[in-house]
C-alpha positions as CSV (number, residue, x, y, z in Angstrom):
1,X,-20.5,-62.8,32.8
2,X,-17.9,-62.4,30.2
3,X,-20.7,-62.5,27.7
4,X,-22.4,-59.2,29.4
5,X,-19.5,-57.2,29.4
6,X,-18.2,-57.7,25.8
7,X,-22.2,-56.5,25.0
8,X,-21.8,-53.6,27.1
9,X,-19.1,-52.6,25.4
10,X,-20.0,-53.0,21.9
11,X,-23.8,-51.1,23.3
12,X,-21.3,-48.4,24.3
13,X,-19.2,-48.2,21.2
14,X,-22.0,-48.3,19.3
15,X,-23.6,-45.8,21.5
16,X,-20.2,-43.0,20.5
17,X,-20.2,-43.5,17.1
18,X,-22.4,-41.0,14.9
19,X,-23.9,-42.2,12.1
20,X,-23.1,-40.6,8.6
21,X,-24.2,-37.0,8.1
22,X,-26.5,-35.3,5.9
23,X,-27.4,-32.3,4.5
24,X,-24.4,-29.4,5.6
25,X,-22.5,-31.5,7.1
26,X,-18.6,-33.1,5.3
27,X,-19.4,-36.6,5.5
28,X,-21.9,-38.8,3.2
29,X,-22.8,-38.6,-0.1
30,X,-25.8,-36.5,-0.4
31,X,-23.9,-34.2,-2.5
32,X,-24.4,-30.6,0.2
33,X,-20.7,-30.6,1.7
34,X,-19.4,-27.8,3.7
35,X,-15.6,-27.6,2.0
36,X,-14.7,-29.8,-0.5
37,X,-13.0,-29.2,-3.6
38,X,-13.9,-27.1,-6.4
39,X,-12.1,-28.0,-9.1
40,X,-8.2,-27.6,-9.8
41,X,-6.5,-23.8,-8.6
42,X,-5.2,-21.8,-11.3
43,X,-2.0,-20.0,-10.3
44,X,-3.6,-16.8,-12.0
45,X,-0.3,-14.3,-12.5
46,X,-1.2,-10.6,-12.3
47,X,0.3,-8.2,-14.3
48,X,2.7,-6.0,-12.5
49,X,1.7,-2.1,-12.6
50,X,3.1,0.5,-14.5
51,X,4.1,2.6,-11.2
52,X,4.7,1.5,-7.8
53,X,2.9,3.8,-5.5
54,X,3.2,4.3,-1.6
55,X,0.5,5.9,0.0
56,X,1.8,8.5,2.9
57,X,-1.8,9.6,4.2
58,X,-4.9,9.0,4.5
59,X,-7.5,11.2,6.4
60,X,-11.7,11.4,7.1
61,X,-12.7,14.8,6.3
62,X,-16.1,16.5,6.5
63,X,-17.9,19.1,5.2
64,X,-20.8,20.7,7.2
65,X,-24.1,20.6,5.5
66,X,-27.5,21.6,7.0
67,X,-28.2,17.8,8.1
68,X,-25.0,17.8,9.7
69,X,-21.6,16.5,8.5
70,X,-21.0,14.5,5.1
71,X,-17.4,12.7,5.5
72,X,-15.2,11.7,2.4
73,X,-11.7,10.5,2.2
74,X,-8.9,12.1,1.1
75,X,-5.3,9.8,0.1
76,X,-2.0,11.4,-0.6
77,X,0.3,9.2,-2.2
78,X,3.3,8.9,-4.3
79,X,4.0,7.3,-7.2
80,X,6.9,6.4,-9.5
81,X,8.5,3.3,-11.8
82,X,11.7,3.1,-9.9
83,X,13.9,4.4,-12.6
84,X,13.8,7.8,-12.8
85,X,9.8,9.0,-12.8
86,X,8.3,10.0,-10.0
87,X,4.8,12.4,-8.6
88,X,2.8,13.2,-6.2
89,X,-1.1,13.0,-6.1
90,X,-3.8,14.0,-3.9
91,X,-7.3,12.2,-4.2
92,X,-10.7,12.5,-2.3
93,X,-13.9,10.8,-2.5
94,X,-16.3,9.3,-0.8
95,X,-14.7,5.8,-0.8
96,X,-10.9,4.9,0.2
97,X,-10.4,2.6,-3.1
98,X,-11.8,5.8,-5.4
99,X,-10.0,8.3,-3.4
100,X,-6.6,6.0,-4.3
101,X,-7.6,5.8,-8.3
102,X,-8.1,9.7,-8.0
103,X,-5.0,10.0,-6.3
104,X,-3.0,7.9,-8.5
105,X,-4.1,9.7,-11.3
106,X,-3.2,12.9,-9.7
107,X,0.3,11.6,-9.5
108,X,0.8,10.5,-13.2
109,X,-0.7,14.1,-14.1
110,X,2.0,15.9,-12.1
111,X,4.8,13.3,-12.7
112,X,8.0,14.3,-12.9
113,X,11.0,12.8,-15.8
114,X,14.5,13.2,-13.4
115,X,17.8,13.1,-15.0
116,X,20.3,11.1,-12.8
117,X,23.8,10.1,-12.4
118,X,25.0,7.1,-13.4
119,X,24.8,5.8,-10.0
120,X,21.0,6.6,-9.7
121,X,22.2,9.5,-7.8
122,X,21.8,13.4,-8.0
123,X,24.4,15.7,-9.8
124,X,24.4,18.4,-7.2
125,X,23.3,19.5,-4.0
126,X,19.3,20.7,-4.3
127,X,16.8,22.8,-1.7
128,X,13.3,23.9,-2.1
129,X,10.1,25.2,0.1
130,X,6.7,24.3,-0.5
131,X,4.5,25.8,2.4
132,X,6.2,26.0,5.7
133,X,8.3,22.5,4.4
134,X,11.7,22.9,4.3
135,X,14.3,20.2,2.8
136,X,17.4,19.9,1.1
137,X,18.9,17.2,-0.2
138,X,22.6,16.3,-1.7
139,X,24.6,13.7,-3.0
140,X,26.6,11.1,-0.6
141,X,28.5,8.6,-2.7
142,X,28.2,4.8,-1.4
143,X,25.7,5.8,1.3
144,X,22.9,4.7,0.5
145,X,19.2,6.5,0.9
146,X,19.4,8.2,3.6
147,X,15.9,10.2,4.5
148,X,13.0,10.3,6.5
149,X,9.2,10.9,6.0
150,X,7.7,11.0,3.0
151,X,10.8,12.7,1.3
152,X,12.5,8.5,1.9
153,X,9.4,7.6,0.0
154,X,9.6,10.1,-3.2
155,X,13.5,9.2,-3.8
156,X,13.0,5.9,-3.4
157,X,10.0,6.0,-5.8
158,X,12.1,8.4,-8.2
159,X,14.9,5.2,-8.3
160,X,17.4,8.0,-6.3
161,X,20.0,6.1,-3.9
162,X,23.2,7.4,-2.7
163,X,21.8,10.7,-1.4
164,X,21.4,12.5,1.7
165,X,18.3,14.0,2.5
166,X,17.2,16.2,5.3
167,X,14.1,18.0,6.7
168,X,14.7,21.4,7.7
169,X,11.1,22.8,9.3
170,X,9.3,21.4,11.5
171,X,6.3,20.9,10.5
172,X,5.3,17.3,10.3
173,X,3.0,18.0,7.3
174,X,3.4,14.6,5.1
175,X,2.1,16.1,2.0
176,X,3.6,19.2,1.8
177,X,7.0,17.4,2.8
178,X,6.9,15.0,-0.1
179,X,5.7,17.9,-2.2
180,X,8.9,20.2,-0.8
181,X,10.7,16.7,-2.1
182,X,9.3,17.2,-5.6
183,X,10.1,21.0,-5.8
184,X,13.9,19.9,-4.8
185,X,13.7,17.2,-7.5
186,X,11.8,19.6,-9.9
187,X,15.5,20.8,-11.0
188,X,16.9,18.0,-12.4
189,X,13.6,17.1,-14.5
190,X,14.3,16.7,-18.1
């Protein structure tokens, strides 16, 4: 009686375990394995950019053709090295990724050189319009950046801290905003 048990168990282990796999599967030797390891990782180190960029909008636009409507892309974004250089560049194509080359070389066309303080601040207080955008900006030692929108984006880009910076319209236009930025900034370009 003892005997028949112990067989039916071993029947039923046997029974659960799966035999090795073949082809697809992780298990055997057959050489077809779904992970596995495929040779040592590089740590591949990419170099860093020349400009830092910080893309404020992107919109699908169309243009009405007899068929009906062909849709592109079209990126604003801003670029700038941090210390001192800074633009703003508008790109549109068919793709997102060739909208953002276009874009970015948009930027480095219309990039602007700024003369700062010591500080990596303004000199003097600054306005400018650009459409219906409106902003000014001004010096505000041991502050900080404080701004909003896209304008945060174009000082920060620029390498400007310790300045106040404020939207006077209201229009919530990114692009001209950050474009009203530049016009402000255009002042102090070398």
């Amino acid at each position: 009686m003892a005997d028949e048990i112990k067989t039916k168990k071993n029947t039923q282990a046997s029974r659960h375990t799966r035999p090795p796999m073949g082809r697809g599967g992780n298990r055997g030797n057959s050489g077809f394995s779904r992970g596995g390891s495929r040779g040592p990782r590089r740590a591949t180190e990419r170099e860093k950019p020349e400009y830092d960029q910080k893309i404020i909008d992107v919109r699908r636009v169309a243009r009405v053709v007899s068929g009906g409507r062909r849709f592109s892309f079209s990126v604003a974004l801003v670029a700038g090295n941090r210390k001192g250089k800074v633009g703003v560049g508008l790109g549109k194509a068919s793709d997102t990724t060739l909208a953002i080359d276009k874009a970015m070389r948009d930027a480095k066309r219309t990039m602007l050189t700024l003369t700062l303080t010591k500080t990596m601040s303004i000199p003097h207080e600054t306005a400018a319009k650009y459409c219906s955008a409106r902003v000014l900006i001004k010096p505000a030692h041991g502050r900080g950046l404080v701004a909003g929108s896209s304008v945060r984006n174009v000082l920060a880009l620029g390498g400007i801290t310790d300045v106040n910076a404020k939207l006077l319209s209201k229009t919530k236009n990114k692009l001209n905003n950050a474009r009203a930025a530049m016009e402000a900034l255009r002042v102090f370009a070398a």
